[in-house]
Structures are given as C-alpha cells and as structure tokens.
C-alpha positions in Angstrom: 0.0 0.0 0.0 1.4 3.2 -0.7 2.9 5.4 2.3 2.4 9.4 1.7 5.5 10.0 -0.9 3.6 7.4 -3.1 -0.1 9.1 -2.7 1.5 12.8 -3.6 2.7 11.0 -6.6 -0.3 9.7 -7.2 -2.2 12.5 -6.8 0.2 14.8 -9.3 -1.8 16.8 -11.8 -4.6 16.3 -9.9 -7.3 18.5 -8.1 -5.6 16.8 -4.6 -2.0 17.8 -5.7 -0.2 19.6 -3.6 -2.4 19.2 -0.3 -1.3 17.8 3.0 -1.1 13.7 3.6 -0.6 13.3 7.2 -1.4 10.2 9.4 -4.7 9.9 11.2 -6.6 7.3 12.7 -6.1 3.9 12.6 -3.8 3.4 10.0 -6.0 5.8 7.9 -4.4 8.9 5.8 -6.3 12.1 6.0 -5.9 15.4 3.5 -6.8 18.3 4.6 -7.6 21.5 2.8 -10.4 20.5 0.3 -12.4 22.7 -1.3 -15.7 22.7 -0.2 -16.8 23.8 -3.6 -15.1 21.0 -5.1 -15.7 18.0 -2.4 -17.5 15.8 -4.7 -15.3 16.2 -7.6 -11.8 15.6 -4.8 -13.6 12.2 -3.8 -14.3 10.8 -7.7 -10.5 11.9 -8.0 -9.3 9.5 -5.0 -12.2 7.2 -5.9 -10.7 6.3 -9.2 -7.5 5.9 -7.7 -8.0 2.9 -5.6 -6.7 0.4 -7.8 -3.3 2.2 -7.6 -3.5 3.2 -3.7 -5.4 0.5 -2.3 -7.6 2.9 0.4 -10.8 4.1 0.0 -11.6 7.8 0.5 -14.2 9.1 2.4 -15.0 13.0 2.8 -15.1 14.2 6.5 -15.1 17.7 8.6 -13.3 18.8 11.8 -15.9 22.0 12.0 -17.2 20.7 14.9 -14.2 20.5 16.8 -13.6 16.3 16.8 -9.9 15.6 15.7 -7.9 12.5 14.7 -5.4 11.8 16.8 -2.2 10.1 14.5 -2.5 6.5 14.6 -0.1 4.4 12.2 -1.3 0.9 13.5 -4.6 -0.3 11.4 -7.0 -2.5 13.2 -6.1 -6.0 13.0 -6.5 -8.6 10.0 -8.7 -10.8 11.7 -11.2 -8.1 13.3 -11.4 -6.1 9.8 -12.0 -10.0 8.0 -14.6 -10.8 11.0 -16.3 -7.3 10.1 -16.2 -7.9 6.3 -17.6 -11.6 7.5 -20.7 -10.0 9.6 -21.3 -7.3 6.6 -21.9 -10.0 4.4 -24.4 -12.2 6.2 -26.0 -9.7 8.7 -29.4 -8.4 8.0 -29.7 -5.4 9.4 -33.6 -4.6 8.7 -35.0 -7.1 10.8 -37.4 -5.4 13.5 -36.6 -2.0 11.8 -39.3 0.8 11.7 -42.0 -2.2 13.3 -44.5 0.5 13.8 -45.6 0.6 10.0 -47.0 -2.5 11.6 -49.8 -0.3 13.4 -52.8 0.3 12.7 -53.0 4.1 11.7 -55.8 4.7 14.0 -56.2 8.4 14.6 -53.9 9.5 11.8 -56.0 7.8 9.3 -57.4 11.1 7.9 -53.8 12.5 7.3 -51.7 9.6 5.8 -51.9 10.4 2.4 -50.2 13.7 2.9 -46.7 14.2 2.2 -43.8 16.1 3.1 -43.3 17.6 -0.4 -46.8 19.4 -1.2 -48.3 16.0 -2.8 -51.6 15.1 -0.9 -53.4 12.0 -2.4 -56.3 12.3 0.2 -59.3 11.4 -1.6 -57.8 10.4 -4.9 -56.9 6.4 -3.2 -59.7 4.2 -3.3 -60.8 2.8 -0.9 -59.7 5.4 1.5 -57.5 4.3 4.8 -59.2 2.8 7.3 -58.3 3.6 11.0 -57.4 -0.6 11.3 -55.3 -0.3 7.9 -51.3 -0.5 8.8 -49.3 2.7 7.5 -47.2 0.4 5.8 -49.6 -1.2 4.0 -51.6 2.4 3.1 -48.4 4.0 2.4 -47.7 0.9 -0.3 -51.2 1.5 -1.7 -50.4 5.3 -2.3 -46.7 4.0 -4.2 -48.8 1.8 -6.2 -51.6 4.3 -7.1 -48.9 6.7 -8.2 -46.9 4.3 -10.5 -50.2 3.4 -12.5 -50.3 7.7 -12.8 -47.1 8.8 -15.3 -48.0 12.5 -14.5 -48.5 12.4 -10.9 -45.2 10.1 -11.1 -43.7 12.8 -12.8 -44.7 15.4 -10.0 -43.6 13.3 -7.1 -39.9 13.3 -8.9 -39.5 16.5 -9.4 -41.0 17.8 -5.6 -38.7 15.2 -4.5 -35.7 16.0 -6.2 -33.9 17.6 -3.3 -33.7 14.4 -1.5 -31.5 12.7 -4.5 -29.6 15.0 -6.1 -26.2 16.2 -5.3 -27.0 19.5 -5.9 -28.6 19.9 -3.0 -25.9 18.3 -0.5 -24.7 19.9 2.5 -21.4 21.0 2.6 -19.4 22.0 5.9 -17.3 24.9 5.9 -14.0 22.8 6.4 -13.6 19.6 4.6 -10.8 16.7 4.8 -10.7 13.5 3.7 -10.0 10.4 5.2 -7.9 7.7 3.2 -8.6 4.4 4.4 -6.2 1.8 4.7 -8.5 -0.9 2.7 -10.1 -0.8 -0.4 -13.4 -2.4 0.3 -16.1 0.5 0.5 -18.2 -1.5 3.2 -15.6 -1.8 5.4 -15.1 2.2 6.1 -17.7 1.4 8.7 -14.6 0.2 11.0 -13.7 4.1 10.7 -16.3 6.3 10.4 -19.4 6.8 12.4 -23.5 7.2 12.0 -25.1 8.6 15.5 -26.4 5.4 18.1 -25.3 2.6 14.6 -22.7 0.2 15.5 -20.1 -0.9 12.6 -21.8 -4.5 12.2 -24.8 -3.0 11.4 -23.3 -0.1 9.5 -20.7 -2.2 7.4 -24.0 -5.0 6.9 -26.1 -1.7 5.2 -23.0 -0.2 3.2 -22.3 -4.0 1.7 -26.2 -4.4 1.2 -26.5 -1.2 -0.8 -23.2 -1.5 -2.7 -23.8 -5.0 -4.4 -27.7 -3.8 -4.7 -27.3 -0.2 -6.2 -23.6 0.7 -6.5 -23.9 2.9 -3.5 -20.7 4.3 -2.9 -20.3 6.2 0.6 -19.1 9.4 -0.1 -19.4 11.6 2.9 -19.7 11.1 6.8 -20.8 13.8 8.8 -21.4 12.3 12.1 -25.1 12.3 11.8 -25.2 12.4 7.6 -23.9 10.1 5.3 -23.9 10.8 1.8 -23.7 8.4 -0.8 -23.3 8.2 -4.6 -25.6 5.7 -6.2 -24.4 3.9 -9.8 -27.2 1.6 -10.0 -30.6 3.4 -8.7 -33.6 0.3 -8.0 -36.1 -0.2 -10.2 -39.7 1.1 -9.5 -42.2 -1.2 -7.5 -40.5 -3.3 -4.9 -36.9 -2.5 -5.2 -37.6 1.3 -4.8 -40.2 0.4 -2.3 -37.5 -2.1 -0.4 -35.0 0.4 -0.4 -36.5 3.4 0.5 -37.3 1.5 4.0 -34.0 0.9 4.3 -32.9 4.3 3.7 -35.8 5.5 6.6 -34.6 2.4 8.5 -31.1 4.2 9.5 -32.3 7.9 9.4 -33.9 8.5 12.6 -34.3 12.6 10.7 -35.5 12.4 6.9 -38.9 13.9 6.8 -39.9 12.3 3.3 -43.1 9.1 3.3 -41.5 6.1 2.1 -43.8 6.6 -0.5 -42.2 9.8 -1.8 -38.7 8.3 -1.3 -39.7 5.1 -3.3 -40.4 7.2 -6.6 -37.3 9.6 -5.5 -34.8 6.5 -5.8 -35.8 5.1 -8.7 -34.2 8.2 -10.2 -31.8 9.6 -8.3 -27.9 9.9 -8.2 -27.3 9.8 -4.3 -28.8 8.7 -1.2 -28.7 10.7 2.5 -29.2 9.1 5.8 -29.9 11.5 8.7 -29.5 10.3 12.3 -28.9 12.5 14.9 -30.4 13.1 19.0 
C-alpha cells in the first residue's frame, strides 16, 4: 500500500495535488484542505485511484471541533476479516421501523399527505381505514402513483432535493479520510453514524453497494452521503430500499412513499440520524 510519498505521486496533476497527507486514525491517511466547492469532484478523484492506492476515500469535517489523533497501527487482520464476514451475512432490517405495523388509528385522515406538497387524500380508493397498517396504506399510495405517469412525474420532481447532489450539504472545512482498505463496506470500522454500531453499518453499506452501487461518499457524524451507480427499479426495489434508507435515518422527513419514486431516479442517497 502506498505510504504518503507514493499518494502525492499519485495525486500529481490532480485536483488533490499539492495538499497535505498526514497520518490519522487507525492506520487511515487524511488530507486536509479540500475545497468545499469541489468535495465531490476531490472524492471521484481519489475514488478512481484505488486500484493504484489501495484505500478508499471518504469526505469528512473537523468543523465541529472532533480531531484524529495520528494513529499508524490499522486495526487488526482478523477483526477487519470478522467485520467484512458479519457485513456479508447480517441483516440489518429485521425489526426496523415495526410501527408501519400499526394500525394508523387516529392518523387515518392524514396519511396520504406528504412532506413535499403532494396530498393523495381522496384520490386512493378505498380510503385508509383507521385498522389499515401505514405500511400497507403507504404501499397503496406507491402503487396508485406508479399506475399515474403525471403524478409520477410530479412526485420526482418535488422530491428531487432528496436525491440529487446539488442539494448536499457541505461543511465549511472539509478533509478526507484515506482508508487503509479498499473495500467500501468496510469504512464502517472508521467512520461513524449517530447510536449505529459498525456491524450494522458495514452490513447496510455491503447491502447497498452490491444492490445499487452505492458508494459512501461523505460522513458527517449524523449524515452520510452516498453516490448511487445503480438506482432500484420502481415497485418493490424502490419500495425495499427506500425503507432501508428510513430504516437508518432516525431525521428524513420524506413518506417512504415519496422516497420510493425519488430513488428510482436519483444519483445519491442521505441518511440522517442525529439526537
């Protein structure tokens, strides 16, 4: 694997050329000085690098005051291969968001209200009943909408915000990590998603990857940012992974409904966990 001499080599002629390699945290590299304005295009540079440098990049910040302490020694072989082991044959769904399992009760009058200005209340037939789950009423509304091209059309667009990078936040001070593997699941045994532990972390980054191409690009703390190659297919792949998505963001105000049509075209996914 390439030691810093190598990576500046590497990195000649290059939008990273010329910035700082120092050591950081577990065997990880970490450049500092990236331009906000130009975060996603610094990661696609070191992205396409990883055959040569063998570590996968992964955009973080310092703006809220967390630093990383130097740290040549990477974690051992055998608790990175029982990690990649775990990613591979954990699920980490199972008894996630159980309360689509409820009856809507009281809320049956609202649930066909979304986030994004697209109210279906009146237009699903038949209309929720108060011992109807969400889940299934929310599944209805996807469905009703995918039989509409128009109203499909609508959704999209309200929802682009949620899938594009256009819309990404960006911190003031930006660095990136270079990790000293180049298996994109495994970053989970560096970087952190508020109250997820790595098993569960690295299980969902290896599920989305071989699913959708999701690449992780950015972690925030409480946001990860992804880039997606291979967005699902409308009806139950969209459906599937948009309750994924809502599975590990604990703050995306979006139905699953809206984020089903979203990720059928979009070119990134956020998760949003925080207190």
């Amino acid at each position: 694997m390439p030691d810093r001499a190598e990576l500046a080599a590497h990195f000649a002629g290059t939008v990273l050329e010329g910035l700082p390699v120092e050591d950081a945290h577990a065997g990880a590299f970490v450049i500092s000085g990236i331009d906000p304005s130009g975060l996603l295009a610094a990661w696609r540079t070191a992205r396409a690098l990883v055959p040569a440098t063998g570590r996968w990049p992964v955009l973080i910040t310092d703006e809220w005051g967390r630093g990383w302490e130097p740290d040549p020694e990477p974690p051992p072989t055998d608790e990175l291969d029982e990690l990649d082991e775990v990613a591979r044959t954990f699920d980490p769904w199972a008894g996630c968001r159980s309360w689509m399992n409820d009856p809507l009760a009281e809320e049956a009058p609202y649930a066909a209200r979304g986030f994004f200005g697209t109210d279906l209340s009146g237009v699903v037939h038949p209309p929720p009943d108060p011992f109807e789950t969400r889940g299934a009423f929310e599944r209805r509304l996807y469905e009703h909408i995918l039989t509409d091209p128009e109203l499909t059309a609508r959704v999209r667009t309200a929802t682009r915000s949620v899938v594009s990078t256009d819309y990404w936040y960006v911190p003031e001070r930006v660095q990136m990590l270079l990790l000293p593997t180049a298996v994109p699941w495994l970053a989970a045994a560096w970087v952190d998603l508020f109250e997820v532990d790595a098993e569960d972390l690295a299980a969902a980054l290896y599920q989305w990857y071989r699913r959708c191409g999701a690449e992780l690009v950015a972690a925030w703390g409480t946001m990860l940012q992804f880039v997606v190659a291979r967005p699902p297919s409308p009806g139950d792949d969209a459906w599937a992974v948009a309750g994924q998505i809502l599975a590990q963001s604990s703050h995306l105000d979006i139905s699953q409904w809206e984020l089903a049509v979203a990720v059928a075209d979009g070119e990134t996914w956020v998760i949003h966990r925080r207190p």
